[in-house]
C-alpha positions, 0 to 999 in steps of 0.5 A: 457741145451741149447740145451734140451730147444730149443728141447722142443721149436721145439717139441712144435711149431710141436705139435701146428700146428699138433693140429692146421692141424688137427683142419682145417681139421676136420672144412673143412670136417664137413663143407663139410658134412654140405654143402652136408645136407643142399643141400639134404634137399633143394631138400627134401623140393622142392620135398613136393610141389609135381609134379601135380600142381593143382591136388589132389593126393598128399598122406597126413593125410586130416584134413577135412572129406567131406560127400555126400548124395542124398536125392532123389531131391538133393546133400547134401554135408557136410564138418567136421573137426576131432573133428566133426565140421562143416568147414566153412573157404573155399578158392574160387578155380576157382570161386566156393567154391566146386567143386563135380565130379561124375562117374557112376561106369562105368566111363561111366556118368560124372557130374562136378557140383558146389553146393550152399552153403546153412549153415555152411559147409553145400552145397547143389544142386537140382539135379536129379540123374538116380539110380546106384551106383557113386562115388564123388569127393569133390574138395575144398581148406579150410583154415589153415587145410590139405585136400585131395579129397578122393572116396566117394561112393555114392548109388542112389536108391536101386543099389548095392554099388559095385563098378565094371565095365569092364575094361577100353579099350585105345582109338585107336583115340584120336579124340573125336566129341561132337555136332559137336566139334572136340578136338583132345589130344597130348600127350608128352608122356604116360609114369608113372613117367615123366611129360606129357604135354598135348595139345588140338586141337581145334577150339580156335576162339570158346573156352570160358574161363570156371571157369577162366581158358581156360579148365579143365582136371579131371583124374580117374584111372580105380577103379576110385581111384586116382584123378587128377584135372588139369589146363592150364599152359597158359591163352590163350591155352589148354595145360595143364602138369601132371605125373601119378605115377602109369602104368595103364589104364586111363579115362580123361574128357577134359571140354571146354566152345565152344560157351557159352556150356560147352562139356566134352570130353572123353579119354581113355589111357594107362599109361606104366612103 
Protein backbone atom coordinates (compact mmCIF):
# COMPACT_ATOMS: atom_id res chain seq x y z
CA UNK A 1 0.00 0.00 0.00
CA UNK A 2 3.07 2.20 0.80
CA UNK A 3 4.45 1.64 -1.92
CA UNK A 4 1.20 1.99 -4.41
CA UNK A 5 1.18 5.69 -2.46
CA UNK A 6 4.32 6.90 -3.01
CA UNK A 7 4.08 5.66 -6.66
CA UNK A 8 1.05 7.95 -7.18
CA UNK A 9 2.88 10.77 -5.29
CA UNK A 10 5.95 10.36 -8.15
CA UNK A 11 3.70 10.00 -10.85
CA UNK A 12 1.93 13.16 -9.59
CA UNK A 13 4.99 15.62 -9.22
CA UNK A 14 5.95 14.30 -13.12
CA UNK A 15 2.86 14.92 -14.38
CA UNK A 16 2.80 18.79 -12.81
CA UNK A 17 6.13 19.74 -13.93
CA UNK A 18 5.58 18.11 -17.37
CA UNK A 19 2.12 20.30 -17.50
CA UNK A 20 4.22 23.17 -15.98
CA UNK A 21 7.37 22.65 -18.93
CA UNK A 22 4.92 22.48 -21.38
CA UNK A 23 2.94 25.60 -20.02
CA UNK A 24 6.76 27.70 -20.05
CA UNK A 25 7.29 26.97 -23.39
CA UNK A 26 4.29 27.44 -25.30
CA UNK A 27 4.34 31.29 -23.15
CA UNK A 28 8.25 31.63 -24.54
CA UNK A 29 6.98 30.75 -28.15
CA UNK A 30 4.00 33.00 -28.21
CA UNK A 31 6.04 35.61 -26.71
CA UNK A 32 8.51 35.02 -29.41
CA UNK A 33 5.87 35.51 -32.01
CA UNK A 34 4.32 38.27 -30.50
CA UNK A 35 8.05 39.98 -30.40
CA UNK A 36 8.50 39.21 -34.13
CA UNK A 37 4.62 41.13 -34.95
CA UNK A 38 5.09 43.83 -33.12
CA UNK A 39 8.59 44.49 -34.60
CA UNK A 40 7.23 44.07 -38.23
CA UNK A 41 4.39 46.19 -37.43
CA UNK A 42 6.88 48.89 -36.24
CA UNK A 43 8.44 48.83 -39.48
CA UNK A 44 4.90 48.83 -41.42
CA UNK A 45 4.24 51.99 -39.76
CA UNK A 46 7.79 53.62 -40.32
CA UNK A 47 7.28 52.43 -43.91
CA UNK A 48 3.39 54.95 -43.98
CA UNK A 49 5.57 58.23 -43.80
CA UNK A 50 6.85 57.29 -47.00
CA UNK A 51 10.44 58.24 -48.67
CA UNK A 52 9.90 61.75 -50.72
CA UNK A 53 9.70 63.96 -47.60
CA UNK A 54 8.15 66.82 -48.95
CA UNK A 55 6.59 65.48 -51.88
CA UNK A 56 3.58 64.42 -53.03
CA UNK A 57 3.18 61.14 -54.68
CA UNK A 58 2.18 59.16 -52.05
CA UNK A 59 -0.55 57.02 -53.34
CA UNK A 60 -3.78 57.46 -51.05
CA UNK A 61 -7.84 58.17 -51.18
CA UNK A 62 -7.44 62.39 -51.41
CA UNK A 63 -10.55 63.82 -49.57
CA UNK A 64 -10.04 67.39 -51.16
CA UNK A 65 -10.83 67.62 -54.90
CA UNK A 66 -8.93 70.88 -56.61
CA UNK A 67 -10.57 72.49 -59.86
CA UNK A 68 -8.60 74.75 -62.06
CA UNK A 69 -10.22 77.01 -64.60
CA UNK A 70 -9.07 79.77 -66.78
CA UNK A 71 -11.31 82.41 -67.86
CA UNK A 72 -9.60 84.07 -70.54
CA UNK A 73 -7.72 86.71 -67.85
CA UNK A 74 -7.20 84.83 -64.91
CA UNK A 75 -6.57 81.16 -62.96
CA UNK A 76 -9.48 80.22 -60.76
CA UNK A 77 -8.90 77.63 -58.51
CA UNK A 78 -11.59 76.05 -56.56
CA UNK A 79 -11.09 73.61 -53.52
CA UNK A 80 -14.15 70.85 -52.36
CA UNK A 81 -14.59 68.27 -50.14
CA UNK A 82 -16.51 65.05 -50.79
CA UNK A 83 -19.67 66.14 -50.17
CA UNK A 84 -19.02 69.28 -52.18
CA UNK A 85 -18.02 71.98 -49.95
CA UNK A 86 -16.24 74.45 -50.20
CA UNK A 87 -12.48 73.69 -47.87
CA UNK A 88 -11.30 76.38 -46.42
CA UNK A 89 -8.96 75.36 -43.39
CA UNK A 90 -5.50 75.25 -45.38
CA UNK A 91 -2.14 74.93 -43.80
CA UNK A 92 0.54 77.79 -44.81
CA UNK A 93 3.12 75.58 -46.90
CA UNK A 94 6.46 77.51 -47.50
CA UNK A 95 4.89 80.83 -46.95
CA UNK A 96 1.90 80.41 -49.58
CA UNK A 97 -1.43 78.68 -48.79
CA UNK A 98 -1.21 77.15 -52.52
CA UNK A 99 1.05 76.63 -54.81
CA UNK A 100 -0.17 75.96 -58.58
CA UNK A 101 2.52 74.28 -61.08
CA UNK A 102 1.77 74.34 -64.53
CA UNK A 103 3.28 72.50 -67.95
CA UNK A 104 2.48 72.97 -71.30
CA UNK A 105 2.07 69.61 -72.94
CA UNK A 106 5.21 69.59 -74.05
CA UNK A 107 6.99 69.82 -70.48
CA UNK A 108 8.47 72.48 -72.33
CA UNK A 109 6.61 75.85 -70.57
CA UNK A 110 6.75 75.90 -66.50
CA UNK A 111 4.91 78.25 -64.42
CA UNK A 112 5.01 77.94 -60.26
CA UNK A 113 2.50 80.57 -59.31
CA UNK A 114 0.72 81.33 -56.13
CA UNK A 115 -2.81 82.51 -55.98
CA UNK A 116 -4.57 84.87 -53.75
CA UNK A 117 -7.22 83.81 -51.85
CA UNK A 118 -10.28 85.68 -53.09
CA UNK A 119 -13.40 83.35 -51.05
CA UNK A 120 -13.88 80.44 -48.99
CA UNK A 121 -11.78 77.80 -50.96
CA UNK A 122 -11.93 79.76 -53.61
CA UNK A 123 -8.06 81.61 -55.31
CA UNK A 124 -7.60 83.27 -58.06
CA UNK A 125 -4.63 85.00 -60.30
CA UNK A 126 -4.77 87.46 -62.88
CA UNK A 127 -2.60 85.71 -65.48
CA UNK A 128 -2.22 85.70 -68.96
CA UNK A 129 -2.01 82.22 -70.34
CA UNK A 130 -0.56 81.66 -74.36
CA UNK A 131 -3.49 79.01 -76.01
CA UNK A 132 -2.40 75.27 -75.68
CA UNK A 133 -3.18 72.69 -73.68
CA UNK A 134 -1.63 72.29 -69.80
CA UNK A 135 -1.89 70.28 -67.11
CA UNK A 136 -1.95 71.61 -63.19
CA UNK A 137 -0.72 70.89 -60.05
CA UNK A 138 -2.46 72.33 -57.01
CA UNK A 139 -0.12 71.89 -54.22
CA UNK A 140 -1.80 72.79 -50.81
CA UNK A 141 -1.84 70.97 -47.40
CA UNK A 142 -5.59 71.36 -45.84
CA UNK A 143 -6.12 70.49 -42.21
CA UNK A 144 -7.71 67.53 -40.56
CA UNK A 145 -8.60 66.04 -44.36
CA UNK A 146 -6.22 63.64 -46.74
CA UNK A 147 -4.69 65.18 -49.92
CA UNK A 148 -2.79 64.18 -52.88
CA UNK A 149 -1.93 66.67 -55.63
CA UNK A 150 -3.28 65.07 -58.74
CA UNK A 151 -2.93 66.09 -62.95
CA UNK A 152 -5.39 68.59 -63.82
CA UNK A 153 -6.02 69.04 -67.37
CA UNK A 154 -6.48 72.46 -68.18
CA UNK A 155 -7.33 73.90 -72.03
CA UNK A 156 -6.60 77.24 -72.82
CA UNK A 157 -8.53 78.29 -76.01
CA UNK A 158 -9.50 76.12 -78.37
CA UNK A 159 -6.46 73.63 -78.17
CA UNK A 160 -7.11 70.16 -78.49
CA UNK A 161 -7.17 68.48 -74.87
CA UNK A 162 -4.51 65.81 -75.97
CA UNK A 163 -2.00 65.51 -73.91
CA UNK A 164 0.99 64.16 -76.26
CA UNK A 165 4.54 65.53 -76.96
CA UNK A 166 7.50 63.52 -78.03
CA UNK A 167 9.22 61.92 -75.88
CA UNK A 168 11.64 63.25 -73.21
CA UNK A 169 15.64 63.05 -74.40
CA UNK A 170 18.36 62.87 -71.13
CA UNK A 171 20.40 65.66 -71.01
CA UNK A 172 24.19 64.72 -71.95
CA UNK A 173 25.38 67.78 -69.80
CA UNK A 174 23.82 68.53 -66.53
CA UNK A 175 24.79 72.24 -67.18
CA UNK A 176 22.22 74.64 -67.54
CA UNK A 177 22.87 78.48 -68.17
CA UNK A 178 20.07 81.02 -67.69
CA UNK A 179 20.83 85.04 -67.81
CA UNK A 180 23.94 84.32 -67.50
CA UNK A 181 23.38 81.58 -64.10
CA UNK A 182 25.17 78.57 -64.45
CA UNK A 183 23.78 75.66 -62.03
CA UNK A 184 25.27 72.65 -62.28
CA UNK A 185 23.16 69.07 -60.77
CA UNK A 186 24.87 65.89 -59.18
CA UNK A 187 23.55 63.53 -58.85
CA UNK A 188 23.96 60.39 -56.12
CA UNK A 189 22.72 58.32 -58.47
CA UNK A 190 19.84 57.71 -61.03
CA UNK A 191 18.52 54.38 -60.06
CA UNK A 192 14.51 53.77 -59.30
CA UNK A 193 14.04 52.51 -55.88
CA UNK A 194 16.93 54.15 -53.66
CA UNK A 195 17.48 57.43 -52.24
CA UNK A 196 19.21 60.04 -54.36
CA UNK A 197 20.58 62.84 -53.30
CA UNK A 198 20.84 65.87 -55.20
CA UNK A 199 23.26 68.44 -55.03
CA UNK A 200 23.34 71.91 -57.10
CA UNK A 201 26.61 73.85 -58.24
CA UNK A 202 26.26 77.11 -57.95
CA UNK A 203 27.39 80.71 -57.44
CA UNK A 204 25.94 80.55 -53.62
CA UNK A 205 27.31 84.37 -52.62
CA UNK A 206 24.32 85.20 -55.24
CA UNK A 207 21.48 82.55 -53.90
CA UNK A 208 18.56 84.21 -52.04
CA UNK A 209 16.14 82.16 -49.81
CA UNK A 210 12.93 81.47 -51.93
CA UNK A 211 9.52 80.87 -50.21
CA UNK A 212 11.88 79.87 -46.91
CA UNK A 213 13.83 77.61 -48.40
CA UNK A 214 17.32 77.95 -50.45
CA UNK A 215 15.65 76.39 -53.47
CA UNK A 216 13.08 74.11 -54.86
CA UNK A 217 12.80 71.07 -57.13
CA UNK A 218 9.45 70.07 -59.03
CA UNK A 219 9.61 66.61 -60.90
CA UNK A 220 7.43 65.39 -63.64
CA UNK A 221 7.26 62.12 -65.42
CA UNK A 222 7.26 62.23 -69.20
CA UNK A 223 2.92 62.01 -69.09
CA UNK A 224 3.58 64.32 -66.46
CA UNK A 225 1.59 61.98 -64.41
CA UNK A 226 3.38 61.60 -61.34
CA UNK A 227 4.50 64.55 -59.25
CA UNK A 228 7.19 65.37 -57.00
CA UNK A 229 7.93 68.62 -55.03
CA UNK A 230 11.12 68.64 -53.16
CA UNK A 231 12.96 70.88 -50.51
CA UNK A 232 16.34 71.18 -49.26
CA UNK A 233 17.73 68.97 -46.45
CA UNK A 234 19.79 71.96 -45.21
CA UNK A 235 19.08 75.67 -44.68
CA UNK A 236 22.35 76.79 -45.99
CA UNK A 237 22.65 74.31 -49.30
CA UNK A 238 20.94 73.30 -52.48
CA UNK A 239 20.91 69.85 -51.66
CA UNK A 240 18.10 68.14 -51.73
CA UNK A 241 16.94 63.89 -51.38
CA UNK A 242 14.42 62.19 -53.32
CA UNK A 243 13.41 58.23 -54.68
CA UNK A 244 11.82 57.60 -57.87
CA UNK A 245 9.62 54.31 -57.80
CA UNK A 246 9.52 53.84 -61.30
CA UNK A 247 12.42 53.78 -64.34
CA UNK A 248 11.91 56.34 -66.78
CA UNK A 249 12.63 59.46 -68.34
CA UNK A 250 12.44 62.53 -66.39
CA UNK A 251 11.86 66.28 -66.61
CA UNK A 252 13.29 68.49 -63.42
CA UNK A 253 12.69 72.10 -62.80
CA UNK A 254 15.47 73.31 -60.16
CA UNK A 255 14.04 77.05 -58.83
CA UNK A 256 16.65 79.41 -57.03
CA UNK A 257 16.39 83.09 -56.18
CA UNK A 258 19.94 84.59 -57.56
CA UNK A 259 19.79 88.34 -56.98
CA UNK A 260 16.33 89.07 -56.21
CA UNK A 261 15.12 86.76 -59.78
CA UNK A 262 13.75 83.72 -59.14
CA UNK A 263 15.42 81.19 -62.46
CA UNK A 264 14.02 77.64 -63.06
CA UNK A 265 16.51 75.53 -64.66
CA UNK A 266 15.64 72.35 -66.51
CA UNK A 267 16.76 68.82 -66.53
CA UNK A 268 16.31 66.29 -68.31
CA UNK A 269 17.24 62.27 -66.69
CA UNK A 270 16.91 58.90 -66.81
CA UNK A 271 15.81 56.89 -64.37
CA UNK A 272 17.11 53.12 -64.76
CA UNK A 273 15.91 49.91 -62.95
Amino acid sequence: MKKWAAAAVVYLFVVMGSYLFYSEVIASEQQTSNEHQDSHVTEDKSSEHGHHGEENNVEHNSEVDADVNYDGTSLVVKLTDQQGNLVDDLEVNHEKLMHLIIVDEHLAEFYHVHPDKTGKGTFKLNKKMPEGAYKAFVDIKPNNLTYQVKPITLTVGNKETAHSHQALQPDQSLIKKIDGYEVTLKMSSQMANEPITMSFELDQSKLEPYLGAMGHIVILDEEATNYIHVHPVSDQEPRFETQFDEPGNYKIWAEFKQNGVVRAFPFVVEIKQ
